[in-house]
Backbone bond lengths (Angstrom), bond angles and torsions (degrees), N, CA, C in turn:
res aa  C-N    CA-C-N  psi(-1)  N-CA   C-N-CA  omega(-1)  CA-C   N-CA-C  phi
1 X - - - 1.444 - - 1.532 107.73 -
2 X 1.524 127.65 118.82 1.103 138.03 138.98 1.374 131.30 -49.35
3 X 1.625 113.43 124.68 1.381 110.03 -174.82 1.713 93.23 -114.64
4 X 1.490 108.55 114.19 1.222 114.06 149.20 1.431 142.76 -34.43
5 X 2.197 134.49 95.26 1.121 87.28 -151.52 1.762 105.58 -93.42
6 X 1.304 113.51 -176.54 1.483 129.30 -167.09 1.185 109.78 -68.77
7 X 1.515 134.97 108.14 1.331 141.91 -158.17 1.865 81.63 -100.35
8 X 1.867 91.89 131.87 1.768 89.20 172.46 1.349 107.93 -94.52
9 X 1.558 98.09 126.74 1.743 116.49 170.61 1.990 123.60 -37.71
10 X 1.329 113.99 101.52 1.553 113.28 -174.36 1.372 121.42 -49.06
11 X 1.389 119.27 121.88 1.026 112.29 -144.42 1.607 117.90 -65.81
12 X 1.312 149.23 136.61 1.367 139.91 -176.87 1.178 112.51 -76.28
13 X 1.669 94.55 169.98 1.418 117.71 -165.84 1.375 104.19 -64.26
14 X 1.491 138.49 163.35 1.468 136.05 138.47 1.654 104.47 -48.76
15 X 1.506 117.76 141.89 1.306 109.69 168.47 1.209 126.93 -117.11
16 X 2.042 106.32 16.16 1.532 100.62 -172.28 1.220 92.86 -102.98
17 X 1.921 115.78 -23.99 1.552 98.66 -165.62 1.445 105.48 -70.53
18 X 1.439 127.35 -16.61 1.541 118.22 -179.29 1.146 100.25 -73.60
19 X 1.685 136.30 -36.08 1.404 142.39 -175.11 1.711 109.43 -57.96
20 X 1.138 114.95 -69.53 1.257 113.97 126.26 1.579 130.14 36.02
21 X 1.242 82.84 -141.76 1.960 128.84 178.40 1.821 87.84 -54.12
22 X 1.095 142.96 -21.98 1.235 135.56 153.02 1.593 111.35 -57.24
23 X 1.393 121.88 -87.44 1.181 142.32 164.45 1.654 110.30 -2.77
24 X 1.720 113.34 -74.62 1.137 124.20 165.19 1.246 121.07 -52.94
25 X 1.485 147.39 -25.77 1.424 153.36 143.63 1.129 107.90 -36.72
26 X 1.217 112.19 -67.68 1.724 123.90 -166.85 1.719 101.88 -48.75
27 X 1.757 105.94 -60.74 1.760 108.10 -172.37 1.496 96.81 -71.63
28 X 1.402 130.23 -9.54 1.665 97.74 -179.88 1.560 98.82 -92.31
29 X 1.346 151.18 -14.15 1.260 153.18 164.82 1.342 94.33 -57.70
30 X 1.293 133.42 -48.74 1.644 135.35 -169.39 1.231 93.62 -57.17
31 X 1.564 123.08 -81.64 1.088 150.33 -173.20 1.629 100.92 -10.66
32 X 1.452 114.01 -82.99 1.402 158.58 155.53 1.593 92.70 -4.39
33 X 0.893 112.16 -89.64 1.992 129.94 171.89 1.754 94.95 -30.81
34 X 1.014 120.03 -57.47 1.782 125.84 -161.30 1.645 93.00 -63.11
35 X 1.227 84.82 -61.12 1.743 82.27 -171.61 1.853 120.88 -81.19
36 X 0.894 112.53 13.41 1.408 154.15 163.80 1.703 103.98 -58.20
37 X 1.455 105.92 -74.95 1.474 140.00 -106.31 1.593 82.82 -147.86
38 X 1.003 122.71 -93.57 1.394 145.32 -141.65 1.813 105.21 -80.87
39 X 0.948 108.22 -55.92 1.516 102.31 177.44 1.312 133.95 -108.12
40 X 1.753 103.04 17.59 1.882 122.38 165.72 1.633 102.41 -31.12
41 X 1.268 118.22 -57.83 1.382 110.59 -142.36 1.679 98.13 -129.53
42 X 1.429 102.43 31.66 1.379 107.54 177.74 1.653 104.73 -124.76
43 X 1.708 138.69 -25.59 0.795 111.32 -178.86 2.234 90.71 -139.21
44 X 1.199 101.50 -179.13 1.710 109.03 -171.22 1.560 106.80 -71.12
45 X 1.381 113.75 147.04 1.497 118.19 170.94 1.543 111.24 -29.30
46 X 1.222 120.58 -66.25 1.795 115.89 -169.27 1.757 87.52 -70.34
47 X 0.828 166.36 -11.86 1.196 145.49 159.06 1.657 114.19 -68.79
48 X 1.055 105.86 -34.19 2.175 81.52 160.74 1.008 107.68 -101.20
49 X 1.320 137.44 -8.90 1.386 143.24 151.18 2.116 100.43 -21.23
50 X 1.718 90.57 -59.50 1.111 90.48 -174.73 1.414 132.50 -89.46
51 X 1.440 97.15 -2.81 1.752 108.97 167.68 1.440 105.21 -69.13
52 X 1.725 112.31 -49.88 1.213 113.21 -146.26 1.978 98.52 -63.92
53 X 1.455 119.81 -35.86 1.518 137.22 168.08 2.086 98.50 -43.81
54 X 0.909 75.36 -30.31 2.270 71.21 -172.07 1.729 90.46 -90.62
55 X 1.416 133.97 -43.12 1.120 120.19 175.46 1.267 130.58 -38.62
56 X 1.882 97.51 -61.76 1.257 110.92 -177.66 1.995 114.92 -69.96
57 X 0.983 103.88 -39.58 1.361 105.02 170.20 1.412 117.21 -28.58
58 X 1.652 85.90 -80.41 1.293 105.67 171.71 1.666 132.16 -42.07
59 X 1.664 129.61 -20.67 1.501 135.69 177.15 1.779 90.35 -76.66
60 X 1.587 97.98 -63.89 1.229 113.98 -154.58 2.199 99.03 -33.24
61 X 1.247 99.51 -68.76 1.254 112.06 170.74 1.545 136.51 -60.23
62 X 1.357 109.79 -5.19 1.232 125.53 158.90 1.599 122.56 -76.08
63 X 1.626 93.54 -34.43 1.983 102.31 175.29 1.056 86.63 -89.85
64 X 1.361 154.68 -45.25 1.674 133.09 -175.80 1.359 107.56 -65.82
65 X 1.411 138.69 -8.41 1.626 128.98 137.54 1.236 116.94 -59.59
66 X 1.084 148.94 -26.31 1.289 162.71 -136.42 1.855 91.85 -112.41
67 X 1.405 97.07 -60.93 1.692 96.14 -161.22 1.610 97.77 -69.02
68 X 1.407 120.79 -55.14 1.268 114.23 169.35 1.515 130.36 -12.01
69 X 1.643 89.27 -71.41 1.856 90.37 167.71 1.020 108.70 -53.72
70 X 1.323 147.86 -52.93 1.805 147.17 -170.04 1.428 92.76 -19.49
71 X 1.951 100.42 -69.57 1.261 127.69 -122.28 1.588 111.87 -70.71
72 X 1.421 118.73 -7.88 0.862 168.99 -166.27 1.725 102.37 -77.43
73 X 1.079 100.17 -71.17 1.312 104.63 167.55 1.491 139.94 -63.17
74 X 2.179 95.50 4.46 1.381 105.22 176.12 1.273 104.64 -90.27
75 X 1.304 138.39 -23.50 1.732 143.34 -107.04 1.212 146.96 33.61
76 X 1.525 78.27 53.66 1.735 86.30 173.88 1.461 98.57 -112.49
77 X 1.626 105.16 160.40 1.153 122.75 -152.39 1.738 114.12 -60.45
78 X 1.668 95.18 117.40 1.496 76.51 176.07 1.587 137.07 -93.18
79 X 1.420 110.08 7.35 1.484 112.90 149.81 1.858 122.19 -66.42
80 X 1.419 115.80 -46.39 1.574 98.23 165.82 1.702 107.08 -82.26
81 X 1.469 126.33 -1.68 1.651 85.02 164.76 1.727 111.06 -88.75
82 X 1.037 119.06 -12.18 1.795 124.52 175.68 1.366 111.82 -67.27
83 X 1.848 109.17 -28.04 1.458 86.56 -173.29 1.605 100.68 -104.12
84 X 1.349 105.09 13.78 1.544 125.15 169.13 1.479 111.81 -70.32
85 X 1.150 114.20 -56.43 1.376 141.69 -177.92 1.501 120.88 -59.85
86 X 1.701 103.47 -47.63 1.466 115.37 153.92 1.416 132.91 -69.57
87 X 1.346 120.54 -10.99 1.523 122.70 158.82 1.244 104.19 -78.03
88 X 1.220 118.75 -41.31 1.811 113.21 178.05 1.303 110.76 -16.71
89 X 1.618 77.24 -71.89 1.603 104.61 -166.88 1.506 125.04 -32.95
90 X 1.303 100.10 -72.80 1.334 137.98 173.69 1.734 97.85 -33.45
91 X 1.458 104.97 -60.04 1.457 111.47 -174.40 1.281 121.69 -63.42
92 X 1.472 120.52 -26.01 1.448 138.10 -177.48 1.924 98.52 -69.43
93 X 1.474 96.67 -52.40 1.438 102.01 -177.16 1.150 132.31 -56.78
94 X 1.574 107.55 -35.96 1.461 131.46 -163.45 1.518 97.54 -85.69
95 X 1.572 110.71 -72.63 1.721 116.98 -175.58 1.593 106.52 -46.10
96 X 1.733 104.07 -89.65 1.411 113.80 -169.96 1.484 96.67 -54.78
97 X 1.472 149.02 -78.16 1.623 127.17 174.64 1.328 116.47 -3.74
98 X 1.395 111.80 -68.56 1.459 111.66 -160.26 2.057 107.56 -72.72
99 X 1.326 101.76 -35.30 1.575 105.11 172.35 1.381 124.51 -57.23
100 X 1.593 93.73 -39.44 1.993 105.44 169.97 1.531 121.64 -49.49
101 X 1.490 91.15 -45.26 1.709 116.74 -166.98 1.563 96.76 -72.14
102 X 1.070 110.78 -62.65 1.590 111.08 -174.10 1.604 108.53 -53.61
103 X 1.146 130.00 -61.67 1.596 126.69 -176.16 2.277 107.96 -62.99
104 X 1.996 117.10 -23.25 1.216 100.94 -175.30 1.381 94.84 -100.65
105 X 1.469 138.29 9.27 1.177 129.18 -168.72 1.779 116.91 -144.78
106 X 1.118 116.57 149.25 1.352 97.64 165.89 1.419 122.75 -94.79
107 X 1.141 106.74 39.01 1.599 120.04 160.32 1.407 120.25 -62.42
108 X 1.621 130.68 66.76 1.113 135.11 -178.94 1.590 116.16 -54.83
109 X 1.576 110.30 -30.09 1.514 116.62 -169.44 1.523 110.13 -60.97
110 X 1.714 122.31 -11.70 1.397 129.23 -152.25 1.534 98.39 -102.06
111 X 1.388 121.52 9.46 1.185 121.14 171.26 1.312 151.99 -76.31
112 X 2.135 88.68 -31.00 1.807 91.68 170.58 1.701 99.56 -101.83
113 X 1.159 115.16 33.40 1.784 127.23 151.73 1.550 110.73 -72.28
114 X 0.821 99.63 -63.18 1.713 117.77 -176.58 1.498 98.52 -31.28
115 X 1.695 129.41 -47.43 1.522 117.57 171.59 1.269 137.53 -61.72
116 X 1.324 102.92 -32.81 1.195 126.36 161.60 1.312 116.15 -40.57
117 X 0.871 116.61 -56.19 2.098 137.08 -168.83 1.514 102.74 -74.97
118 X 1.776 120.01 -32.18 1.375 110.15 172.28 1.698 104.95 -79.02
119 X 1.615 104.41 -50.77 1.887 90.62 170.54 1.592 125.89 -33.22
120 X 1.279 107.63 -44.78 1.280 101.45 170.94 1.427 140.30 -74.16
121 X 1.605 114.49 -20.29 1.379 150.25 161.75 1.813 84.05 -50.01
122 X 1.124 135.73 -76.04 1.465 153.71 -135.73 1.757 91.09 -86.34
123 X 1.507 124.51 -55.81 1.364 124.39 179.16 1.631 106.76 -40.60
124 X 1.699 109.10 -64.61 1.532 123.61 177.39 1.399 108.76 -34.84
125 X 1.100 117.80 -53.89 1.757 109.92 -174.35 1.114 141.45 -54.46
126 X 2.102 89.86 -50.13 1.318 119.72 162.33 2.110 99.32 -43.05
127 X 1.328 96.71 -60.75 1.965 77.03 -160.61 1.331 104.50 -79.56
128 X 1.454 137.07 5.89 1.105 132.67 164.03 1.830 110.62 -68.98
129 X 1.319 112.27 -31.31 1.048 136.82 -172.33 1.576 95.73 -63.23
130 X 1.389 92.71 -81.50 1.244 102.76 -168.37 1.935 115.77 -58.72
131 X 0.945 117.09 -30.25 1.252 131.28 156.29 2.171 126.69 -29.14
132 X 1.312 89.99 -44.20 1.698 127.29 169.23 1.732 120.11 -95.59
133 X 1.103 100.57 -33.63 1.482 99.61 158.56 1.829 135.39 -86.28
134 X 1.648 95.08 -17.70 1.149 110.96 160.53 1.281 118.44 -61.79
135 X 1.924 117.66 -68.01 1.235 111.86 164.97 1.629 126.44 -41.01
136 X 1.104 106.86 -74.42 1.730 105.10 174.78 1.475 101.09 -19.47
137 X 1.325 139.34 -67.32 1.320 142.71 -150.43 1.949 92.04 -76.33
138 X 0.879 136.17 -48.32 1.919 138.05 -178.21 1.396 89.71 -75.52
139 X 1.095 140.10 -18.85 1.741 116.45 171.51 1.715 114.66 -95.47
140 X 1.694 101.96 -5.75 1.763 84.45 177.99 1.407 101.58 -120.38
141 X 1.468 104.24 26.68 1.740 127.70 147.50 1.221 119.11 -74.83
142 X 1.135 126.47 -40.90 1.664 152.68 -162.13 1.343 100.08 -79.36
């Protein structure tokens, strides 16, 4: 009798950051269209000035949910890409949130938020970073 041996399963993708970093794609294309479309002639030039800054934020960091999960599928670590993935988040919410709020509301107080949301934009990278430099360093171990 031959015993087959146990081939280890590759490791999978994350499936919320695609759940995710999808989701947030989709509403910043919405977004994008509204302020497009929808709020030309409702609020002042630097006011979609400052939507259009929460749009783009917001894509940019929606495909860095996206790549995360990829990245995942290289072996790199998936505790710093999750907590990579969760600054995204956080940052998507905080920056573009707080930029939305400020240009649909006169919620002035939602403004020194908005830094917050890039710190976290900046945290994400860092462990994405470091995430890829880890590997590099366990493959010229190997």
């Amino acid at each position: 009798m031959t015993v087959e041996p146990v081939k280890p399963k590759p490791r999978g993708l994350m499936r919320l950051p695609i759940l995710i970093g999808a989701f947030f794609a989709l509403t910043a294309v919405m977004a994008g269209a509204f302020g497009a479309h929808g709020l030309r002639n409702l609020v002042s030039e630097r006011s979609l000035e400052v939507f259009q800054t929460a749009v783009t934020y917001q894509m940019y960091h929606a495909i860095a949910l996206v790549l995360v999960a990829l990245l995942t599928g290289f072996g790199l670590s998936q505790r710093l890409l999750g907590l990579a993935a969760g600054f995204f988040v956080a940052g998507i919410l905080l920056f573009s949130g707080s930029l939305y709020t400020l240009v649909l509301t006169d919620l002035r107080w939602v403004g020194p938020i908005t830094p917050m949301g890039g710190v976290c934009f900046m945290i994400g990278w860092i462990l994405l970073l470091t995430a890829g430099v880890g590997q590099q360093t366990d493959q010229s171990r190997g």
